[in-house]
Biopython code that builds the backbone (N, CA, C, O; Angstrom):
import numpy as np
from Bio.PDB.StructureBuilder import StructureBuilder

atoms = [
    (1, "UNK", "N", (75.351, 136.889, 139.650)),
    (1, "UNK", "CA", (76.546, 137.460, 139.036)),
    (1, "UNK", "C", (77.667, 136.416, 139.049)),
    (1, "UNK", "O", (77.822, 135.671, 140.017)),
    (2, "UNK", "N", (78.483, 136.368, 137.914)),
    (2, "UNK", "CA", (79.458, 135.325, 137.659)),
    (2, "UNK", "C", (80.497, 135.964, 138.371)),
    (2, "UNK", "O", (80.836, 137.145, 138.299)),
    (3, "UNK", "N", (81.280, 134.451, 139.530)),
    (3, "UNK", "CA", (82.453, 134.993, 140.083)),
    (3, "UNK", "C", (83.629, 135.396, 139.124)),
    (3, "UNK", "O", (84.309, 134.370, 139.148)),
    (4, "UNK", "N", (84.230, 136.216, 138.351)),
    (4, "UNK", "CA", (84.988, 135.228, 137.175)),
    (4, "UNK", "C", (86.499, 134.987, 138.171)),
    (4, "UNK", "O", (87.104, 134.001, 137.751)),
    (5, "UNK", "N", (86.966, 135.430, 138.955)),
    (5, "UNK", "CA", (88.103, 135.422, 139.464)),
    (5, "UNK", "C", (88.391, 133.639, 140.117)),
    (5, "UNK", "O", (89.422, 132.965, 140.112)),
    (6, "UNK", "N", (86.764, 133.269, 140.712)),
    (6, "UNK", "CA", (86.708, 132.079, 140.944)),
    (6, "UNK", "C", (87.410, 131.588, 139.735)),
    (6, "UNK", "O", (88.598, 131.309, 139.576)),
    (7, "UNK", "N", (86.080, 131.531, 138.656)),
    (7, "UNK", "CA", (86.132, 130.717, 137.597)),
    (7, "UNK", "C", (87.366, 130.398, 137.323)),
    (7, "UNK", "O", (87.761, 129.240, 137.183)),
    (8, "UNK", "N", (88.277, 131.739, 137.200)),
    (8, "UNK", "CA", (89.722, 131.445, 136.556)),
    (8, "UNK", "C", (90.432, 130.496, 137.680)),
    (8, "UNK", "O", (91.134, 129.546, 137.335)),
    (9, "UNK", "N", (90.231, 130.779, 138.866)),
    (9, "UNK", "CA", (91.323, 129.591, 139.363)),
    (9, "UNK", "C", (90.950, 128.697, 139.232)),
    (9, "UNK", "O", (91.887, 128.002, 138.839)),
    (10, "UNK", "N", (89.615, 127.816, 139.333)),
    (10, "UNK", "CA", (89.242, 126.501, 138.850)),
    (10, "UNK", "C", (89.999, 126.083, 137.409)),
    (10, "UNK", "O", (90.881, 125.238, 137.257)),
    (11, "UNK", "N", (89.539, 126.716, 136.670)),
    (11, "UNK", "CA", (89.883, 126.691, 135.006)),
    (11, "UNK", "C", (91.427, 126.581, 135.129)),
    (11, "UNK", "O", (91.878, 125.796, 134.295)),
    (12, "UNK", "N", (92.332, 127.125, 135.903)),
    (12, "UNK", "CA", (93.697, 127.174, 135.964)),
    (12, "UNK", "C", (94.005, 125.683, 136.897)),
    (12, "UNK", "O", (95.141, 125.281, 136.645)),
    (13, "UNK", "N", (93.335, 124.871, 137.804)),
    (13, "UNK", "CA", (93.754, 123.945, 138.146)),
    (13, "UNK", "C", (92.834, 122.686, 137.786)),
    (13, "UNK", "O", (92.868, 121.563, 138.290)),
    (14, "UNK", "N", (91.757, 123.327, 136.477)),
    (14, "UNK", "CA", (91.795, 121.712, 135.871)),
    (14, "UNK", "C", (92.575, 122.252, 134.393)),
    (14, "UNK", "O", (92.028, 121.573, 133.524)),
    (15, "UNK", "N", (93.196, 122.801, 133.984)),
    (15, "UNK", "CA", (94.171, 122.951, 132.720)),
    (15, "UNK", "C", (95.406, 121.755, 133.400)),
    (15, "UNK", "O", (95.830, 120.676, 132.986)),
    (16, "UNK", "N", (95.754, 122.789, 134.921)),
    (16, "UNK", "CA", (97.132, 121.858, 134.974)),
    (16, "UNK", "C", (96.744, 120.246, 135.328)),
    (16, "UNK", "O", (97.582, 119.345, 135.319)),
    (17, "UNK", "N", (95.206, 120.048, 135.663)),
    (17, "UNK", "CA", (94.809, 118.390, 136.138)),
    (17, "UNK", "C", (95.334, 118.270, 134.677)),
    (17, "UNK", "O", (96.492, 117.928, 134.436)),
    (18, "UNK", "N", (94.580, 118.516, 133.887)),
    (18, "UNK", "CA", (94.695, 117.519, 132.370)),
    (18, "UNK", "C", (96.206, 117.451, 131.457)),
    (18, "UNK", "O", (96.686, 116.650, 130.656)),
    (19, "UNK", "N", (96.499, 118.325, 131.862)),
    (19, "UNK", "CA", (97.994, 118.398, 131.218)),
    (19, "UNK", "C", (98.822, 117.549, 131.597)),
    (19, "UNK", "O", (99.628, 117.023, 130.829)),
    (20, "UNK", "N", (98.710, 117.218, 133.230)),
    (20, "UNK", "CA", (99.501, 116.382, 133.950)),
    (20, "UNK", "C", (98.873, 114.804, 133.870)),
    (20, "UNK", "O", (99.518, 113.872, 134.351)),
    (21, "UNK", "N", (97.601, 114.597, 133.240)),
    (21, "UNK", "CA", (97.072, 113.478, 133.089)),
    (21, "UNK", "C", (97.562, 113.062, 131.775)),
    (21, "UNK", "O", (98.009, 111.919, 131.679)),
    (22, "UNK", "N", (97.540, 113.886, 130.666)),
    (22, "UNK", "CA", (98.263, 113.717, 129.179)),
    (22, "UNK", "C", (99.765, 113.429, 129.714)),
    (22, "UNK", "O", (100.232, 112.298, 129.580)),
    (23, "UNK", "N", (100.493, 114.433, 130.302)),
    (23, "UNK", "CA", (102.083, 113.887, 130.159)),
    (23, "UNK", "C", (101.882, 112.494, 130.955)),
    (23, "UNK", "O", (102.767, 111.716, 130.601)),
    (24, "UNK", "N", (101.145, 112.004, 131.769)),
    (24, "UNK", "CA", (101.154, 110.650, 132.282)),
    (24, "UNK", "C", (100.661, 109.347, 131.589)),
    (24, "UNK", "O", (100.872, 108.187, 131.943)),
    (25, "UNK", "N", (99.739, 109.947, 130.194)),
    (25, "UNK", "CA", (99.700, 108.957, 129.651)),
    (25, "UNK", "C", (97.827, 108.639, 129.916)),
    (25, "UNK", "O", (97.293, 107.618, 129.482)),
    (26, "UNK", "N", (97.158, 109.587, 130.591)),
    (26, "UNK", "CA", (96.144, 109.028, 131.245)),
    (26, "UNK", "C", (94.807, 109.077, 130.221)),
    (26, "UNK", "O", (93.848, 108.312, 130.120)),
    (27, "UNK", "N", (95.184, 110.366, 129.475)),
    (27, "UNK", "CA", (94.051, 110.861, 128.642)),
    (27, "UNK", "C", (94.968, 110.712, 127.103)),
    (27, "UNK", "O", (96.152, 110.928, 126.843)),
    (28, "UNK", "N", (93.610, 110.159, 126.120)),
    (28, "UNK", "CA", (94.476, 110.377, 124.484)),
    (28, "UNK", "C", (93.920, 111.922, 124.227)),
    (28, "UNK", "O", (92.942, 112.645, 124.414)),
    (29, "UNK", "N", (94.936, 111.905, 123.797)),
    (29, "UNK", "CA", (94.586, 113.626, 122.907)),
    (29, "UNK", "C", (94.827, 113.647, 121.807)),
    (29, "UNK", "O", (95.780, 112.894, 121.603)),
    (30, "UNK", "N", (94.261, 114.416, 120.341)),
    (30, "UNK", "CA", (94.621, 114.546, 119.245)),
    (30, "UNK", "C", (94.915, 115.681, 118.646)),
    (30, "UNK", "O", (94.650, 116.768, 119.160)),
    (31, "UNK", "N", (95.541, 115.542, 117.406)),
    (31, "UNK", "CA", (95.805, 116.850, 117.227)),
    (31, "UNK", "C", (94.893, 118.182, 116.940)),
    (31, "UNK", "O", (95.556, 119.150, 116.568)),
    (32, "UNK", "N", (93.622, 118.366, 117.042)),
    (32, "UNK", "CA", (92.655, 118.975, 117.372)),
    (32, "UNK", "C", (92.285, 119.423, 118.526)),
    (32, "UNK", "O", (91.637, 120.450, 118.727)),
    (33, "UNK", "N", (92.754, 118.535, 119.451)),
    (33, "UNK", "CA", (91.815, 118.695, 120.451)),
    (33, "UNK", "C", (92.626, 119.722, 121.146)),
    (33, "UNK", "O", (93.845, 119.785, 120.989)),
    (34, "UNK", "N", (91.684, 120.865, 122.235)),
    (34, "UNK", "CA", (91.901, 122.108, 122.435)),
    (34, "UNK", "C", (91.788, 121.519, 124.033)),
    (34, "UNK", "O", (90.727, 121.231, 124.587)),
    (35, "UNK", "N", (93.256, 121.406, 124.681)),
    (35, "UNK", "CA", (92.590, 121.526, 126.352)),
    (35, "UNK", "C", (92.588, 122.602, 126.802)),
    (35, "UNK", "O", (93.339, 122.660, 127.776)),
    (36, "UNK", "N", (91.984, 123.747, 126.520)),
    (36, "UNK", "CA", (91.424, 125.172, 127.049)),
    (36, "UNK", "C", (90.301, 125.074, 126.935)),
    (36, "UNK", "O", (89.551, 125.262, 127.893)),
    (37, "UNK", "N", (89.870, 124.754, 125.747)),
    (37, "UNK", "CA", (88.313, 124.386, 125.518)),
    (37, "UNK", "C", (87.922, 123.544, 126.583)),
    (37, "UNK", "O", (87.124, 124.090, 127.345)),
    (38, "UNK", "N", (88.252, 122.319, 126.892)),
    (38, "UNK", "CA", (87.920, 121.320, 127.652)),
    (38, "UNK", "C", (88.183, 121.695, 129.511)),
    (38, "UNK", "O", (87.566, 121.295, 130.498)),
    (39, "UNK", "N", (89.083, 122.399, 129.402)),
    (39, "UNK", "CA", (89.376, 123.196, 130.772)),
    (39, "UNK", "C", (88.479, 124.024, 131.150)),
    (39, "UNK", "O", (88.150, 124.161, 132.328)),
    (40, "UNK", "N", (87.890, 124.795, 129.987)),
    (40, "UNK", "CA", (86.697, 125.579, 130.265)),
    (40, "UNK", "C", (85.127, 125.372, 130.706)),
    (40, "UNK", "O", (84.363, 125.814, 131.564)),
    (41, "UNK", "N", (85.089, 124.210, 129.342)),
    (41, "UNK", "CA", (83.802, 123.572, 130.109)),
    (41, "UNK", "C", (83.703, 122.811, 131.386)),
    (41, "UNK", "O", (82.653, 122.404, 131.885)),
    (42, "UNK", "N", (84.573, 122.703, 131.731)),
    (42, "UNK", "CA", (84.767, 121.570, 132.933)),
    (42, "UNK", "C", (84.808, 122.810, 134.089)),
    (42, "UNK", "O", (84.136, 122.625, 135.104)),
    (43, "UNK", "N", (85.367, 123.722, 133.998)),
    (43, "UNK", "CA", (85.108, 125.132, 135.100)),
    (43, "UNK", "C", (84.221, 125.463, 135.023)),
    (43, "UNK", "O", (84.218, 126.581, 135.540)),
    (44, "UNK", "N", (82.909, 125.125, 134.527)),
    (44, "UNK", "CA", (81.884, 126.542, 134.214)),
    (44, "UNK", "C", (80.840, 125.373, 134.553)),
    (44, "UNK", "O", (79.714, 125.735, 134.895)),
    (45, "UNK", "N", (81.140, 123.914, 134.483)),
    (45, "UNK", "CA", (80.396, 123.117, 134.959)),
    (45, "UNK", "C", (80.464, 122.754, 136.750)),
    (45, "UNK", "O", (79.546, 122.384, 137.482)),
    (46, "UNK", "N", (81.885, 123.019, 137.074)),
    (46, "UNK", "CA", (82.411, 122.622, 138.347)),
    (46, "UNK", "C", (81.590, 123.994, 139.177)),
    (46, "UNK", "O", (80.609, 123.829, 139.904)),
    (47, "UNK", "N", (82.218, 125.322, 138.891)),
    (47, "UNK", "CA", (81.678, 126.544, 139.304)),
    (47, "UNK", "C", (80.300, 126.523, 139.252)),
    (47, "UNK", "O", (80.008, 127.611, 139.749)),
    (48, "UNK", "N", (79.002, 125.826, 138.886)),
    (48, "UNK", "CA", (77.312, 125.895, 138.452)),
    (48, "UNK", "C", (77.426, 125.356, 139.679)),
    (48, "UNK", "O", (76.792, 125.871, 140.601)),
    (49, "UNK", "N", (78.455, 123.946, 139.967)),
    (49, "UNK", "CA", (77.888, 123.108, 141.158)),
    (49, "UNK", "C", (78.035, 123.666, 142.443)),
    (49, "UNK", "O", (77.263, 123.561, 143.396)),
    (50, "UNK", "N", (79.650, 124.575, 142.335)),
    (50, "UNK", "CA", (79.455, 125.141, 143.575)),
    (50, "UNK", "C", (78.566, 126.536, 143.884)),
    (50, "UNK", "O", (78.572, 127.088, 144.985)),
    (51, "UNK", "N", (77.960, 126.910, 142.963)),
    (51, "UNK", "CA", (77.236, 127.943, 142.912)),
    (51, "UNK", "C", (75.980, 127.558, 143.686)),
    (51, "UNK", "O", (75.343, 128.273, 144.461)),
    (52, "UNK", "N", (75.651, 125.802, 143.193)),
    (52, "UNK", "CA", (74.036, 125.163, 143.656)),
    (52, "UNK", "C", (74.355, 124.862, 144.931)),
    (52, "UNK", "O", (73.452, 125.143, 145.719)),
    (53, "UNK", "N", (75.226, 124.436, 145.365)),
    (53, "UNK", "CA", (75.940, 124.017, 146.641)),
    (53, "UNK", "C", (75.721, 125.094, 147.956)),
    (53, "UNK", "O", (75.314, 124.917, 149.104)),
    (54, "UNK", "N", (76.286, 126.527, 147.069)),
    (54, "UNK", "CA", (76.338, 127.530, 147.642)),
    (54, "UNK", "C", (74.775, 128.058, 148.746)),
    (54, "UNK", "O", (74.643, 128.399, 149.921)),
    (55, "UNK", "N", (73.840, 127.872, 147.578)),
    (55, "UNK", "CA", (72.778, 128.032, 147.300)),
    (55, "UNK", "C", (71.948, 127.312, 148.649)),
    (55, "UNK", "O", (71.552, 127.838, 149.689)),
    (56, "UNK", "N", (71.866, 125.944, 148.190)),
    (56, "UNK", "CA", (71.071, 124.967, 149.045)),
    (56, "UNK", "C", (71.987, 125.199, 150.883)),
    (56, "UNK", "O", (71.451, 124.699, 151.872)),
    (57, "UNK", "N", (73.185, 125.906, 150.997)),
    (57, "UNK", "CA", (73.357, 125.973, 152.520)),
    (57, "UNK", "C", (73.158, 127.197, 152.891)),
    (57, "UNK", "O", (73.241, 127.503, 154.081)),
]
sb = StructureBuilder()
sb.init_structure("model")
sb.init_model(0)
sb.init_chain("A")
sb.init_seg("    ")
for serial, (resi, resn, name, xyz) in enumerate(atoms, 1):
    if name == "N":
        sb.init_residue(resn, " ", resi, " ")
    sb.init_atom(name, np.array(xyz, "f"), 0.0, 1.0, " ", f" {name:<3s}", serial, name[0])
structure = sb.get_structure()
């Protein structure tokens, strides 16, 4: 079963990683590009690992 409450706080502190990496200059962004989208996959990839993590202890 998916944590989603996890999910959302991950997803909520890599939105603010990348936002704060754009206002710094760190990441290019264009005018397309969706950082929710990219916030998302990056939570749902981060959350699998701690799920396997979870798992193997």
């Amino acid at each position: 079963m998916v944590n989603y409450i996890m999910l959302y706080r991950i997803r909520k502190k890599v939105k603010k990683i990348l936002k704060d990496k754009i206002t710094d200059g760190e990441l290019a962004t264009t005018k397309t590009s969706c950082i929710g989208c990219l916030a998302d996959d990056i939570s749902w990839e981060i959350y699998y690992l701690l799920k396997e993590k979870e798992k193997e202890s």
